[in-house]
C-alpha positions as CSV (number, residue, x, y, z in Angstrom):
1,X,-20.9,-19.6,-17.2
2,X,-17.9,-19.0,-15.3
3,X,-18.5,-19.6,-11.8
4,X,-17.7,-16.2,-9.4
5,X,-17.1,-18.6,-6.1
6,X,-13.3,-18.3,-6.0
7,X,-13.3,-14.7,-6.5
8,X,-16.3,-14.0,-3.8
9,X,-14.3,-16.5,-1.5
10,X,-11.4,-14.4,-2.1
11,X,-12.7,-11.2,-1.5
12,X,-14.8,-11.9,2.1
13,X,-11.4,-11.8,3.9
14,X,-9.9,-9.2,2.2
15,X,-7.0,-7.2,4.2
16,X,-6.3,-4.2,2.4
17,X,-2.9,-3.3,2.7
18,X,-1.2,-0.1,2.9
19,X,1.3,2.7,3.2
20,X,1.7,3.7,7.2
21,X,2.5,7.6,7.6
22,X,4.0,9.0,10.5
23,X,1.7,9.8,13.2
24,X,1.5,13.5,12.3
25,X,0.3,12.0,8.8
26,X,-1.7,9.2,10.2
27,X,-4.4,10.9,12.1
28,X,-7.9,10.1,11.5
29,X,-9.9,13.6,10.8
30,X,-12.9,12.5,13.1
31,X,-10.1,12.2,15.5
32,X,-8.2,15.0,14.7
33,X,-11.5,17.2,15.2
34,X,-12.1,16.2,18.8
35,X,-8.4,16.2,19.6
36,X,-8.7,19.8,18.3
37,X,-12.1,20.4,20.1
38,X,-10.9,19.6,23.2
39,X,-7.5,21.4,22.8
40,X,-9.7,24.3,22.7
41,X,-11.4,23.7,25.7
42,X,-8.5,22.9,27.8
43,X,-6.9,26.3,26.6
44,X,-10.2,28.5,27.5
45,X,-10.6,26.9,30.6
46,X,-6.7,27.0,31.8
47,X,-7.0,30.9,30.5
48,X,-10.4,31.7,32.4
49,X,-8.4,30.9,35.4
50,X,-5.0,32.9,34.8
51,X,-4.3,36.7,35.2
52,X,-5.5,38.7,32.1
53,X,-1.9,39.9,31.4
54,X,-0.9,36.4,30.5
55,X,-1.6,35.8,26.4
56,X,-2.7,33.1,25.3
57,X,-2.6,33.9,21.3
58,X,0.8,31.5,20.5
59,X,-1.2,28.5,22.4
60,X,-4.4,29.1,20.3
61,X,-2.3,29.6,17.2
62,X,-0.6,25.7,18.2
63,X,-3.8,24.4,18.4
64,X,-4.9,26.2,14.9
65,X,-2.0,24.7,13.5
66,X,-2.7,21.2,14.2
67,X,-6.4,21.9,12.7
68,X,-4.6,22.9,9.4
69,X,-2.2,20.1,8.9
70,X,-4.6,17.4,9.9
71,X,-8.3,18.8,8.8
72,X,-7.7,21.8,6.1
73,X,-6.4,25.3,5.6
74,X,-10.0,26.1,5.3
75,X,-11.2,24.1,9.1
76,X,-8.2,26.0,10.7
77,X,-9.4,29.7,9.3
78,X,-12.9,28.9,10.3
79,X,-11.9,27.7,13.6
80,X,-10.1,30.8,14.4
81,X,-12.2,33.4,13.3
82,X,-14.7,31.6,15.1
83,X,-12.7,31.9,19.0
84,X,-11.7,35.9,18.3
85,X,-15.4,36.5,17.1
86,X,-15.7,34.5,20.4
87,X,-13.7,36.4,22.7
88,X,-14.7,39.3,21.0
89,X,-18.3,39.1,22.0
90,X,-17.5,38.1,25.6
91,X,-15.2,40.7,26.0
92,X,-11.6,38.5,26.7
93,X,-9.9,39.5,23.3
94,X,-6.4,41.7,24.6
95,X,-5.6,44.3,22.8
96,X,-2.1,45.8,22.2
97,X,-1.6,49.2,22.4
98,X,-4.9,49.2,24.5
99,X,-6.0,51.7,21.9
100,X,-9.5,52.1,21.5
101,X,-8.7,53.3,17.7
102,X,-6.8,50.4,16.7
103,X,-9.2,47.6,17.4
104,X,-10.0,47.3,13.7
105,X,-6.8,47.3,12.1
106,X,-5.7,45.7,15.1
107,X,-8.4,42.3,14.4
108,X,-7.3,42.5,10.7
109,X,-4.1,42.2,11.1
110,X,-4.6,39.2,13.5
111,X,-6.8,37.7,10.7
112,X,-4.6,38.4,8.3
113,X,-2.0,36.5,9.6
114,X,-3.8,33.8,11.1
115,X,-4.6,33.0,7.6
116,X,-1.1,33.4,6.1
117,X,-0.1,30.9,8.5
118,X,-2.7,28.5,8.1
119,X,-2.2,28.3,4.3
120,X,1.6,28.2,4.8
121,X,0.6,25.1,7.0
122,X,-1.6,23.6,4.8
123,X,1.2,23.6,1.6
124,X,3.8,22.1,3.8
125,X,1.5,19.4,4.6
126,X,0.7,18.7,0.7
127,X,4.0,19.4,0.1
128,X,4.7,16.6,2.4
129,X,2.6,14.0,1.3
130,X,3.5,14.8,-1.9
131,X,7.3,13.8,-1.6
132,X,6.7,10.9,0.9
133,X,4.5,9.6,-2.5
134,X,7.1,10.3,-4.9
135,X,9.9,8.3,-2.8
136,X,7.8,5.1,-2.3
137,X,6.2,4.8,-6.1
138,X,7.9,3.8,-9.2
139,X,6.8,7.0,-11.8
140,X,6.8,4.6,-14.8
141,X,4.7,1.9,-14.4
142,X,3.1,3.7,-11.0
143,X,3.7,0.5,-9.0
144,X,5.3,1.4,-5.7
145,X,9.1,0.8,-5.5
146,X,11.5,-1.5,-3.2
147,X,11.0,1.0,0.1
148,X,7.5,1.1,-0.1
149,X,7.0,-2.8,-0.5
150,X,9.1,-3.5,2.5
151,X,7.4,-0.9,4.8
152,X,4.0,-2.7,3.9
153,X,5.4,-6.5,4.4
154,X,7.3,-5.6,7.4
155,X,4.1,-4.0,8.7
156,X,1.8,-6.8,7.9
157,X,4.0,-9.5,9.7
158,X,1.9,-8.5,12.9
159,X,-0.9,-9.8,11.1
160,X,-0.6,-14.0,9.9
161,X,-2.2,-15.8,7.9
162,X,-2.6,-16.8,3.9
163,X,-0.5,-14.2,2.5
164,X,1.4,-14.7,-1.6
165,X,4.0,-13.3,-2.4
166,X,4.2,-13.2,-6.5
167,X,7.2,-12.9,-7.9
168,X,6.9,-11.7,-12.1
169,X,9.5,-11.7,-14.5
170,X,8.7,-10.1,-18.3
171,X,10.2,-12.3,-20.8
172,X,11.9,-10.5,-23.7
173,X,12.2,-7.2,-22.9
174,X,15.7,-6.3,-23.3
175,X,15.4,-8.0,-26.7
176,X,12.5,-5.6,-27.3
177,X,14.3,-2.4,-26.0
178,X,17.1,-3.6,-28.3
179,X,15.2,-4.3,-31.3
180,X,12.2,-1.2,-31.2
181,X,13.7,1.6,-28.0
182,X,13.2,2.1,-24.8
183,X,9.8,3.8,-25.3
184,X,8.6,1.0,-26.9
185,X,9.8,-1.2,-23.8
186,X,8.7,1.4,-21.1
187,X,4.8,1.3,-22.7
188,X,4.8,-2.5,-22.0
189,X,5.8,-1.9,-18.6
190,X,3.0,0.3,-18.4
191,X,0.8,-1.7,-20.2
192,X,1.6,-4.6,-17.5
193,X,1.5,-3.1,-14.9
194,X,-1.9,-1.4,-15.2
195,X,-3.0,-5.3,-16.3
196,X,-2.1,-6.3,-13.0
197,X,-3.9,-3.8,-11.1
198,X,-6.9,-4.6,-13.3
199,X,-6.7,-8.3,-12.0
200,X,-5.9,-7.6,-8.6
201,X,-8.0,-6.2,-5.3
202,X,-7.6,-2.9,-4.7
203,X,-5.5,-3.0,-1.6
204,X,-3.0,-5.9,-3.0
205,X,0.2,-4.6,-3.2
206,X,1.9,-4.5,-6.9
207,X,5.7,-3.2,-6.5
208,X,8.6,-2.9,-8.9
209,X,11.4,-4.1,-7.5
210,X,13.7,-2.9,-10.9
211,X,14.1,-3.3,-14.3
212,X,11.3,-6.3,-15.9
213,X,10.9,-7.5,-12.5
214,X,7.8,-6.9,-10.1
215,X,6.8,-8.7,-7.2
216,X,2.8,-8.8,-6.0
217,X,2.2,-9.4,-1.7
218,X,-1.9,-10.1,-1.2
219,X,-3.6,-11.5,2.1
220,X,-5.5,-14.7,0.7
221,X,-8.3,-16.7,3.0
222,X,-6.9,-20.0,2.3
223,X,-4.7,-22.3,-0.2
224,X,-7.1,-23.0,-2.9
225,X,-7.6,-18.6,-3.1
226,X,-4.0,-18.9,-3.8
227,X,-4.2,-21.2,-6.9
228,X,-7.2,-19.2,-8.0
229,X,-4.9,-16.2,-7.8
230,X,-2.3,-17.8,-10.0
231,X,-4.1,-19.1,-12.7
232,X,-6.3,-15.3,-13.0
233,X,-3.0,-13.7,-13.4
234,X,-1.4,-16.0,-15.7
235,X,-4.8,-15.7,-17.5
236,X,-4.7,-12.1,-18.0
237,X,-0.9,-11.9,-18.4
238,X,0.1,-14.4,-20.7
239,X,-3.1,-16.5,-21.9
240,X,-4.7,-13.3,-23.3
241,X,-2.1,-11.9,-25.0
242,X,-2.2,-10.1,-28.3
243,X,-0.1,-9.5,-30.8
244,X,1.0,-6.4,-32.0
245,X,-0.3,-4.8,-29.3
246,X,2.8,-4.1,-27.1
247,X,1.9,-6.4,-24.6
248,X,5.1,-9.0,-23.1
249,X,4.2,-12.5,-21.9
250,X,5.6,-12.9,-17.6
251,X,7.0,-15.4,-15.7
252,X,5.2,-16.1,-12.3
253,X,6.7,-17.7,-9.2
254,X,4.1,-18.2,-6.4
255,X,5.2,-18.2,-3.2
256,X,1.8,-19.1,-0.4
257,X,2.9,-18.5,3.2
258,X,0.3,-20.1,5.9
259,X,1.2,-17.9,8.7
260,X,2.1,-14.7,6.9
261,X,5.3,-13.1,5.9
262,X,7.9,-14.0,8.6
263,X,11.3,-13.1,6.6
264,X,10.8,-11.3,3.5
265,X,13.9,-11.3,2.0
266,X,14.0,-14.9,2.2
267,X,10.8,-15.3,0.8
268,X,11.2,-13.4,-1.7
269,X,14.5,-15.0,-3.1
270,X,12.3,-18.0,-2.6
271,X,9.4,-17.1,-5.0
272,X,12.3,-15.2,-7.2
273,X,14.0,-18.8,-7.3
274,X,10.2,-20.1,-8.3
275,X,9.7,-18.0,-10.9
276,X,13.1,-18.9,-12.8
277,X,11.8,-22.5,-12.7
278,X,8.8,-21.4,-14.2
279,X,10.9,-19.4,-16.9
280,X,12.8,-22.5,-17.5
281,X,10.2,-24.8,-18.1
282,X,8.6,-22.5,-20.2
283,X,5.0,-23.4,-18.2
284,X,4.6,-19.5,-17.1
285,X,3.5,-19.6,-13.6
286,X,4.7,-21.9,-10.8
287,X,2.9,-22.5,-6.9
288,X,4.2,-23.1,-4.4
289,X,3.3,-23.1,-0.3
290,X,6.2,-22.8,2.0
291,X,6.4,-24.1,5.4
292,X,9.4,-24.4,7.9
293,X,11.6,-27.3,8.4
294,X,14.7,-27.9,10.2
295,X,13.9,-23.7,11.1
296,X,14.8,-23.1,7.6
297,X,12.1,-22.2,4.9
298,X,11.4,-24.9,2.7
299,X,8.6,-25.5,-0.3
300,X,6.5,-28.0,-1.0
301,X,6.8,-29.7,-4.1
302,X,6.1,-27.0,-7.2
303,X,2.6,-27.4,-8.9
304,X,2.1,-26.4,-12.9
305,X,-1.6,-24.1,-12.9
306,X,-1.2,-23.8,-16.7
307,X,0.9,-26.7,-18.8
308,X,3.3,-26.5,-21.7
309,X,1.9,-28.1,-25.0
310,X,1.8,-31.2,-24.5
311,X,0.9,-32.0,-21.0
312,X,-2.4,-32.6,-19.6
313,X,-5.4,-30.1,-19.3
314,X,-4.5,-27.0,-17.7
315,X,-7.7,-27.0,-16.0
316,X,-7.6,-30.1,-15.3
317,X,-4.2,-29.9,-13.9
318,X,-4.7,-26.9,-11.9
319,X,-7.9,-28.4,-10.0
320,X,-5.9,-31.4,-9.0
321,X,-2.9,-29.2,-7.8
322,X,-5.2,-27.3,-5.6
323,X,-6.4,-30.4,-4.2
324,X,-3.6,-32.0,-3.9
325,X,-1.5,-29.4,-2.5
326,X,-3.1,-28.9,0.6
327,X,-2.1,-30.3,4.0
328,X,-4.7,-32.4,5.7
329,X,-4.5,-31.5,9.4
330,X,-2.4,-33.9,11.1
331,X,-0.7,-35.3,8.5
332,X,3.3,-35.2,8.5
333,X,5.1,-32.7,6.1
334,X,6.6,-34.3,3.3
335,X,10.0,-33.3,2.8
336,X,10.8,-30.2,1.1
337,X,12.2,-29.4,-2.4
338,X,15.0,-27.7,-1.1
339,X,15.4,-25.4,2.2
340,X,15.4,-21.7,1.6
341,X,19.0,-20.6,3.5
342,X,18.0,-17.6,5.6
């Protein structure tokens, strides 16, 4: 039976990563409510004090704004129909022309376009969200793109800690847009991609960066999570693979970072720089932990999680990497592969 440790492990310090909107975006609702709530009672209380003549309708109508972009058209409506029936039974609802005649009409028209604002509000804020979506995802494979993977990094370097940055490569698939068409190639981009977010946690970040090439950034609790990582996505992406079934084998280039991301684009020309190894040798995935030395990144030396033909059991191979890989506290750095030029 196959032991569900490393994944449990894995997943009790999970750090889901996201997209960060704009404050306007960003909002919780529960927060937005009393923000609104109290908006409300500011407003009544400033206008209990203040000469009748003054009119406060453009200041309520702010306030009902905020309740549609952050709650719903629907909160906002019910919000405002709720302060004129308000006012309206304790007599502080103006009218203009003071017209005893015109109260109706005068109310529905007020409704009326309270509620054409609202739901003018409400589409700009879809609208919105919509858009800021499109320009941070990839519409092919649905992966975000290049913008949106740097806006999450650069967000979680606050953060430390295990991260991996995973660096993937599809072998063969200019051959195969040459050979069978585009369509045929864009389907196994789909079909990867949606591979990897069957392998990974929900909020790991899986980004195309262009072309066959795709880089995955996940918070990890320690090294060991890291080589458990590797060898599940080299499992699903190259040792399960079918024939006939439109389905590429990858190149993998695994990058761990102790401390977290602290320059991505080094890092990432680090793992990119793994990954062509690992292309090279023909072994599929390679891992590797950075550190700093001489305040340059450098690598320890590169560990094989599944062989070529030919060399010992992968299993095997990949416990005693794991083991082997980590850093006893204490103990001196050996010296690197090669440093990373920032």
């Amino acid at each position: 039976m196959t032991s569900r440790r490393p994944t449990e492990r894995r997943q009790a310090k999970h750090v889901a990563l996201t997209l960060e909107h704009s404050f306007l975006f960003h909002i919780p609702p529960r927060i937005a409510l009393a923000v609104i709530v109290a908006l409300l009672c500011a407003v009544a209380t400033i206008e209990h004090f203040v000469p009748r003549e003054i009119w406060f309708g453009p200041v309520y109508l702010g306030v009902l704004a905020l309740a549609a972009w952050s709650r719903s058209t629907g909160t906002a409506v019910a919000i405002g129909l709720f302060v004129l029936v308000l006012k309206l039974v304790t007599g502080n609802l103006a009218f203009y022309p003071g017209d005893a005649g015109l109260v109706v009409p005068n109310l529905v028209v007020r409704i009326a376009g309270i509620m054409v604002v609202m739901a003018f509000i409400g589409m700009a804020r879809k609208s919105c969200e919509k858009e800021w979506r499109f320009a941070r995802t990839d519409l092919l494979t649905g992966a975000l793109n290049r913008q949106a993977f740097f806006e999450i990094v650069r967000g979680d370097q606050r953060l430390g800690g295990w991260s991996a940055i995973i660096y993937a490569d599809l072998d063969g698939l200019k051959r195969l847009n040459d050979e069978e068409g585009h369509d045929q190639g864009d389907q196994c981009l789909k079909i990867f991609a949606q591979t990897v977010r069957n392998t990974i946690r929900k909020g790991d970040v899986l980004a195309r960066m262009g072309g066959d090439e795709f880089v995955i950034f996940m918070k990890l609790k320690d090294q060991e999570a890291g080589a458990t990582v590797a060898r599940r996505l080299h499992k699903a992406l190259n040792a399960d693979v079918v024939e006939n079934c439109c389905r590429l084998k990858c190149s993998l280039g695994v990058l761990l970072l102790p401390e977290g991301s602290k320059s991505i684009d080094v890092e990432l020309r680090a793992a990119d720089e793994l990954m062509y190894k690992a292309k090279k040798s023909q072994s599929g995935v390679l891992v590797s932990t950075a550190f700093e030395y001489d305040g340059k990144l450098a690598l320890l030396p590169s560990t094989l999680i599944f062989a070529p033909s030919g060399h010992e059991s992968a299993v095997r191979k990949a416990d005693r990497a794991a083991a082997a890989g980590a850093i006893p506290p204490g103990r001196a750095l050996p010296k690197p592969e090669s440093p990373i030029a920032a």
